[in-house]
C-alpha positions in Angstrom: -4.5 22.8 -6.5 -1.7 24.7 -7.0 -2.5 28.8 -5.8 -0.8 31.3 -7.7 -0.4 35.0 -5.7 -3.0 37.5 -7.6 0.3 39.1 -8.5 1.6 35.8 -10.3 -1.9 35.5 -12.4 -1.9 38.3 -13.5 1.3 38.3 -14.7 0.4 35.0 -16.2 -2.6 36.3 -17.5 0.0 38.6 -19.8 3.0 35.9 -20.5 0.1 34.0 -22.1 -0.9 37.0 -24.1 2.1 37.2 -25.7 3.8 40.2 -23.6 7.3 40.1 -23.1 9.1 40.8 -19.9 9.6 44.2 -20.2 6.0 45.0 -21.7 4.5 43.2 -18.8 7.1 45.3 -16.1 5.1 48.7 -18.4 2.1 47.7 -18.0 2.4 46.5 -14.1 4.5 49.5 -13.6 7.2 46.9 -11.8 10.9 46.5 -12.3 11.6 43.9 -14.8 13.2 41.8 -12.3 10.3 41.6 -10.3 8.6 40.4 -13.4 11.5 38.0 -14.0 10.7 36.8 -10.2 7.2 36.6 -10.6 7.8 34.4 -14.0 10.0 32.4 -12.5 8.3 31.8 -9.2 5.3 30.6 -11.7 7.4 27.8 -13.2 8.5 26.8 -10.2 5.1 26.5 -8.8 3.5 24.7 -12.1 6.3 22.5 -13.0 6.9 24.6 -16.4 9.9 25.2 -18.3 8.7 28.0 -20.7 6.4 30.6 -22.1 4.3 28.5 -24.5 3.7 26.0 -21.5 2.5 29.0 -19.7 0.4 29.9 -22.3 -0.8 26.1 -22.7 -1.4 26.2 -18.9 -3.7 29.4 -18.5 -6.1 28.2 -21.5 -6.7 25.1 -20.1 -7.8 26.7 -16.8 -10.2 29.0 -18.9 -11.1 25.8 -20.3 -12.2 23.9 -17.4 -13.6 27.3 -15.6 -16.1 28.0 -18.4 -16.6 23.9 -18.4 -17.5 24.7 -14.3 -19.7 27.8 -15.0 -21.4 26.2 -18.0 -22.5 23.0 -15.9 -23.5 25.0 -12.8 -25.5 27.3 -14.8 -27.5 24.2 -16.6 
């Protein structure tokens, strides 16, 4: 499994929200090329090429983690 840094999820966490670069260096209180680093160290890591794969990417996860929680709670 691939392990993203806690800084990369959460960064992640915003690309998929819809943030831009620069909203997520605000709200991070980074330099936007840090968070130009951190996107681009994501894509590396997952194979991706843009945004909406990101996006695609992280609700999947939240997919199969609620599939996890919802079996190990039955």
């Amino acid at each position: 499994m691939i392990q993203l840094t806690k800084r990369e999820s959460e960064v992640m966490n915003l690309v998929a929200s819809g943030l831009n670069n620069q909203e997520i260096s605000d709200q991070l209180c980074i330099s936007n090329h840090t968070t130009k680093a951190h996107i681009s160290s994501i894509y590396r890591k997952l194979g991706i090429k843009n945004r909406v794969v990101v996006a695609k990417h992280r609700f999947a996860a939240e997919l199969q983690d609620n599939d996890k929680n919802k079996k190990s709670s039955d």
